[in-house]
VMD Tcl script that draws the C-alpha trace (Angstrom):
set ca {
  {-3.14 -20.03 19.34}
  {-1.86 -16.71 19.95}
  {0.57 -14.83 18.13}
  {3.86 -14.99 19.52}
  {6.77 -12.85 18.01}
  {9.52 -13.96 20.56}
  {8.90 -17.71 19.11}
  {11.72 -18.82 17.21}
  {9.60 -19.92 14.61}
  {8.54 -16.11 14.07}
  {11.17 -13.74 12.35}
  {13.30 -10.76 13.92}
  {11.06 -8.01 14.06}
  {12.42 -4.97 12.52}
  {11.87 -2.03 10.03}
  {15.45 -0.53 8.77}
  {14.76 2.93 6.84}
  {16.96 3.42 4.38}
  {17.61 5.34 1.14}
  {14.82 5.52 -1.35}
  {17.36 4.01 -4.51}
  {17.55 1.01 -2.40}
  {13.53 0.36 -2.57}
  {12.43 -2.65 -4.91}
  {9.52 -1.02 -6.32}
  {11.16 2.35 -6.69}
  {9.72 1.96 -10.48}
  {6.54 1.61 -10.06}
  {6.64 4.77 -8.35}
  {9.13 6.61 -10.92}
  {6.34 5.91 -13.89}
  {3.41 7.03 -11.75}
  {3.93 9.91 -9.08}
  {2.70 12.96 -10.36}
  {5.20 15.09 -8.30}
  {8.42 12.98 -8.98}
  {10.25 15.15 -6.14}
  {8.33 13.49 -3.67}
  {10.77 10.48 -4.36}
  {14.00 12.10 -3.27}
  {12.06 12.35 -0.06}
  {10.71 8.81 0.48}
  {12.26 6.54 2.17}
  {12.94 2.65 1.51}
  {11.56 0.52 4.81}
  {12.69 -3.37 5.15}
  {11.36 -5.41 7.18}
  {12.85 -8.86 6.39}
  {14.96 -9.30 3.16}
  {12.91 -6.72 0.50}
  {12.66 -2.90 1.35}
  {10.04 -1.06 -0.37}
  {9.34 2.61 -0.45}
  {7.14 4.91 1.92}
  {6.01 8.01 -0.38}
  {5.53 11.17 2.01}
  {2.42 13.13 1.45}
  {3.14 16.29 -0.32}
  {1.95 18.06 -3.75}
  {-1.21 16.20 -5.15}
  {-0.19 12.99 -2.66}
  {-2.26 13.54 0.34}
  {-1.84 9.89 1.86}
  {-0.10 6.54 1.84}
  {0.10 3.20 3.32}
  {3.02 0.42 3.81}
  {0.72 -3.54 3.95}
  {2.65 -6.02 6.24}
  {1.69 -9.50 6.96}
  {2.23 -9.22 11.14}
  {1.21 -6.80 13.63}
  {4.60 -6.69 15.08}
  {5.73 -5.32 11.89}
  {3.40 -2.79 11.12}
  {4.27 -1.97 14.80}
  {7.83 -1.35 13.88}
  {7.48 0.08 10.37}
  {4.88 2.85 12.29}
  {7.00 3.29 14.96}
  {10.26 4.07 12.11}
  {8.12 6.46 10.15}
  {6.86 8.32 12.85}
  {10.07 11.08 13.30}
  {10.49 10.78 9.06}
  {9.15 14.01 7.60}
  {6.32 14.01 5.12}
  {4.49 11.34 7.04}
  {1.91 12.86 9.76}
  {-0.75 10.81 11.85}
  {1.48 7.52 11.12}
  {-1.49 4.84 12.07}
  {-1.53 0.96 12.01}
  {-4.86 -0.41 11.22}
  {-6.28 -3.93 9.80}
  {-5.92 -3.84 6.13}
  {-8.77 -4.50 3.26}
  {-6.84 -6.61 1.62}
  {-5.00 -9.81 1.26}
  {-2.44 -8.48 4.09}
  {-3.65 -8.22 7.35}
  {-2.34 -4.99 8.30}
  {-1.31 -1.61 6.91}
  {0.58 1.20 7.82}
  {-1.14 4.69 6.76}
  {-0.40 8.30 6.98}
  {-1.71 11.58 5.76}
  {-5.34 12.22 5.48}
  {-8.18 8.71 5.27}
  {-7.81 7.46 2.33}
  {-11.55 7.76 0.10}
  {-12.31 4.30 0.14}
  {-13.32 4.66 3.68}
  {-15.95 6.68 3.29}
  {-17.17 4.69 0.70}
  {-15.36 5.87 -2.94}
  {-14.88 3.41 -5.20}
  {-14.18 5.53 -8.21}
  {-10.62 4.69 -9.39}
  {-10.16 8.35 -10.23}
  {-10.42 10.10 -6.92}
  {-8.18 7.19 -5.69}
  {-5.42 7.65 -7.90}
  {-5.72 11.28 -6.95}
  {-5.18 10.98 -3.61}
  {-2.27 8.85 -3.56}
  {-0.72 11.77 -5.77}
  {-0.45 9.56 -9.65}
  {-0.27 11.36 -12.88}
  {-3.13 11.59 -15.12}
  {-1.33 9.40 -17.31}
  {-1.10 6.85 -15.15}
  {-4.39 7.06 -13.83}
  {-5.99 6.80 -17.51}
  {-3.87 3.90 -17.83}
  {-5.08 2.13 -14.95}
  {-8.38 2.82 -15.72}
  {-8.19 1.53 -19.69}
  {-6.50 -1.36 -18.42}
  {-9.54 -2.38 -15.74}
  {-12.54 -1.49 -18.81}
  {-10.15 -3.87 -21.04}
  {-10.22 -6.63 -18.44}
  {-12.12 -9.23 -18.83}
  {-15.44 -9.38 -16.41}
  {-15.77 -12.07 -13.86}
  {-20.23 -12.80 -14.60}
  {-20.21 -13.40 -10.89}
  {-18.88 -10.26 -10.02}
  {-20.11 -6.77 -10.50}
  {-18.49 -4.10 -13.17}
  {-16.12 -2.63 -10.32}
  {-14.52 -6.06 -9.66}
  {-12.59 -6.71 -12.63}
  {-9.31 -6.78 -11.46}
  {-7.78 -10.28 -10.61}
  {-7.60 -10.60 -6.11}
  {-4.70 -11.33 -4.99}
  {-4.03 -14.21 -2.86}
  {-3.23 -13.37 1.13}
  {-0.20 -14.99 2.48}
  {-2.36 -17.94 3.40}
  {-3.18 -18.10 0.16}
  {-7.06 -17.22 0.84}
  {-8.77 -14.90 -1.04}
  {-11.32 -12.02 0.60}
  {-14.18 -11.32 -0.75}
  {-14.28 -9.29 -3.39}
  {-16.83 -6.96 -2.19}
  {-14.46 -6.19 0.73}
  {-11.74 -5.13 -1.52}
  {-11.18 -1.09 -2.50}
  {-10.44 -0.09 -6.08}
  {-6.88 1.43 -5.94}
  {-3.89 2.22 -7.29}
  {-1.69 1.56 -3.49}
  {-2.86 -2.03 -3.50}
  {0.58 -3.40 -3.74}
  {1.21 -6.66 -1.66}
  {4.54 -6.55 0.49}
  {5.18 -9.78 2.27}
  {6.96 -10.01 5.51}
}
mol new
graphics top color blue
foreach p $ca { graphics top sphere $p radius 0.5 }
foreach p [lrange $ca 0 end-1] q [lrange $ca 1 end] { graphics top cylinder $p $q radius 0.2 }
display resetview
């Protein structure tokens, strides 16, 4: 069946930009950014009933990405960030993850060209050192799946159907925050 987002079973398609206070997962962002200022200039995108926030590149944060469920929302959330300063080359594209779809901007992020060290990722999307030797304590104390190779220690998340990729498929990084629409 093909996806049909005038059906009344599928929801308003939309992407409100609003104030970055009014983003759910402001502080995740607060206790990780290594340039806080960049937060005064991100903005809070919802979509359905949640907004969550759209860091601009700028200072060590040379990318981002927004994960929606639908085309037709990453459609509109691109289309919304595309006159927002701090967000050049806005770019829909299928996701690596559980979600579908995400929303990117700034330069390719290093997983595409085949990085997997958790490091250069957390770099890139602009974290403190502190955060980024936290995340990567907390993935050596993890315990390791036997199946599964040292890089794969983190749990997968579950997709909105409630499947689960492979493994191998996933990236190693620090953005890989689900946002359901």
């Amino acid at each position: 069946m093909l996806h049909n987002p005038t059906a009344s079973t599928h929801p308003p398609v939309k992407a409100d930009v609003l104030p970055p206070y009014e983003a759910h997962d402001l502080p995740y962002y607060e206790q990780r950014l290594a340039d806080p200022h960049l937060l005064g200039q991100s903005v809070a995108i919802r979509t359905l009933t949640m907004a969550f926030l759209a860091v601009p590149v700028g200072g060590a944060r040379r990318g981002g990405h927004y994960t929606v469920d639908c085309m037709c929302f990453g459609l509109a959330v691109r289309d919304a960030l595309r006159d927002v300063p701090g967000f050049p080359d806005v770019r829909l594209r299928w996701s690596p993850w559980p979600d579908p779809y995400q929303v990117e901007w700034g330069e390719k992020p290093p997983w595409l060209w085949g990085c997997q060290d958790d490091a250069v990722h957390g770099r890139f999307y602009g974290y403190s050192e502190a955060a980024i030797a936290r995340y990567t304590a907390s993935r050596a104390r993890a315990p390791q799946d036997p199946l599964l190779g040292a890089g794969d220690r983190d749990p997968l998340p579950r997709g909105s159907a409630g499947t689960a990729p492979s493994r191998a498929s996933l990236p190693a990084t620090f953005e890989r925050k689900s946002r359901r629409v």
